[in-house]
TIFI-588868 format. One record per residue: residue in three letters; x, y, z of N, C-alpha, C, O in turn. Coordinates in steps of 0.1 Angstrom, whole numbers, plus 5000, padded with zeros to 4 digits. Example, Ala and Ser with C-alpha at 12.3 -4.5 7.8 and 13.67 -1.06 7.14 Angstrom:
<nodes>
ALA513249435078512349555078513249675078514249675085
SER512849785071513749895071512950005079513450115080
</nodes>
This chain:
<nodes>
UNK881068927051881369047059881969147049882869117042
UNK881569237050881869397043883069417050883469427062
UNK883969447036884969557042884969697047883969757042
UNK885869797056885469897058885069967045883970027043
UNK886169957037886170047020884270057017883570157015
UNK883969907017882169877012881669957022880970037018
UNK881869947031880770027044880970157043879870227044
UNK882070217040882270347037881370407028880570497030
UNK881770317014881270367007879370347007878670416999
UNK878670247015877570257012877470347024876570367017
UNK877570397032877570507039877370657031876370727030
UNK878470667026878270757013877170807004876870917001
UNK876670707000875670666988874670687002874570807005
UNK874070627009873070677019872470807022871370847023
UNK874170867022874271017033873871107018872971187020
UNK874371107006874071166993872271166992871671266992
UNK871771026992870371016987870071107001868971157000
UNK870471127010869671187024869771327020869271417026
UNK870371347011870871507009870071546995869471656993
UNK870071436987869171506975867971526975867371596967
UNK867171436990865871466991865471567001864471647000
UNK866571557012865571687021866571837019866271937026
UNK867571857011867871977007866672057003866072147008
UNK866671976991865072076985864172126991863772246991
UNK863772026998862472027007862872147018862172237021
UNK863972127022864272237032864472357025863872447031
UNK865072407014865172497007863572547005863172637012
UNK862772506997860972466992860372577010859972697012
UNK860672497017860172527029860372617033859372667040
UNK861772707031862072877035861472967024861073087023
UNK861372857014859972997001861073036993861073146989
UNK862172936990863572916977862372856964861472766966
UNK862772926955862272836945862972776937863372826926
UNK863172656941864672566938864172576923865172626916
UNK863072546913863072486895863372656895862172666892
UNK863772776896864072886890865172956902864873036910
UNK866572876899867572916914868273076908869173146914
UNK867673116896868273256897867473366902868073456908
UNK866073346902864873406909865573406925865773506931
UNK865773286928865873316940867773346944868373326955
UNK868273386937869373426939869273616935870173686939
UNK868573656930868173766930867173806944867173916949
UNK866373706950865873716959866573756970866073836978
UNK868073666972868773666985869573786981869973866990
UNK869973806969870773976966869874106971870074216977
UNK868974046969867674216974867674206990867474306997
UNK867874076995867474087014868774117017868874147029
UNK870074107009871474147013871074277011870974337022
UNK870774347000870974487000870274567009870574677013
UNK868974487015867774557022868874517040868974607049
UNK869374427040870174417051871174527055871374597065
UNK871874527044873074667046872474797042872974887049
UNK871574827034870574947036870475007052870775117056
UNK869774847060869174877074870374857085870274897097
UNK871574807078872674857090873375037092873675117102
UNK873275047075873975157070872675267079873075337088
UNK871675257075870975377091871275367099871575467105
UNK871475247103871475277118872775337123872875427132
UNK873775257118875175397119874875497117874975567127
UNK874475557109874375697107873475757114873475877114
UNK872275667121871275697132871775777140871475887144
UNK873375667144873975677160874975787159875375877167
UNK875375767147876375887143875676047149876176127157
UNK874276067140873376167140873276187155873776287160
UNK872876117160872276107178873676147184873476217194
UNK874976117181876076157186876576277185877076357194
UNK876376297170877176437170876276547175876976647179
UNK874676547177874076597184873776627198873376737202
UNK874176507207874176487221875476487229875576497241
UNK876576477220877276497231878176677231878776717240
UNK877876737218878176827217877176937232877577027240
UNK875676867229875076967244875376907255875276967265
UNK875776817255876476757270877076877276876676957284
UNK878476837267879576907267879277087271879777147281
UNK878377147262877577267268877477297277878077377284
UNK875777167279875177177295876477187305876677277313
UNK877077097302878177137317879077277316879177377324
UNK879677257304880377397304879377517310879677567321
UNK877977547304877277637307877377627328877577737335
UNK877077487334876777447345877977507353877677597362
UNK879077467351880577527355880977647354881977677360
UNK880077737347880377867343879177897356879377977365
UNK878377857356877277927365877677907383877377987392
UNK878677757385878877767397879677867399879577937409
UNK880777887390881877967395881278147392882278217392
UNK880578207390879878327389879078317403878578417406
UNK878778207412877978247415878878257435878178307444
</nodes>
């Protein structure tokens, strides 16, 4: 009979070999090219920057769309309020 300590540790040793084989494979599989990991660390630096590139528009999309729409809002009614009370 194994002690817990032995079962532990071949547990360990199990869960490690289950890790050194399908990491790769799972990495391999998203298009990582694990034998050149700075290639692909330059890879994931360029989809970070292409990420915050595509957030930083779009703030400034909404920003753009804002400072433009609510300024005529604001107008249209003023103008709207001016026309009931003249009339």
């Amino acid at each position: 009979m194994k002690t817990d300590e032995e079962i532990e540790e071949i547990a360990i040793r199990v869960a490690e070999k289950v890790v050194e084989a399908s990491v790769p494979r799972t990495l391999e599989s998203l298009g990582f090219d694990i034998l050149n990991p700075l290639e692909t660390q330059k890879d994931v630096a360029h989809m970070r920057k292409s990420r915050k590139t595509c957030e930083m528009i779009s703030t400034k999309t909404i920003t753009i769309f804002l400072t433009i729409a609510v300024p005529a809002a604001v107008y249209g009614l003023w103008e709207a309020i001016k026309k009931s009370l003249t009339n």
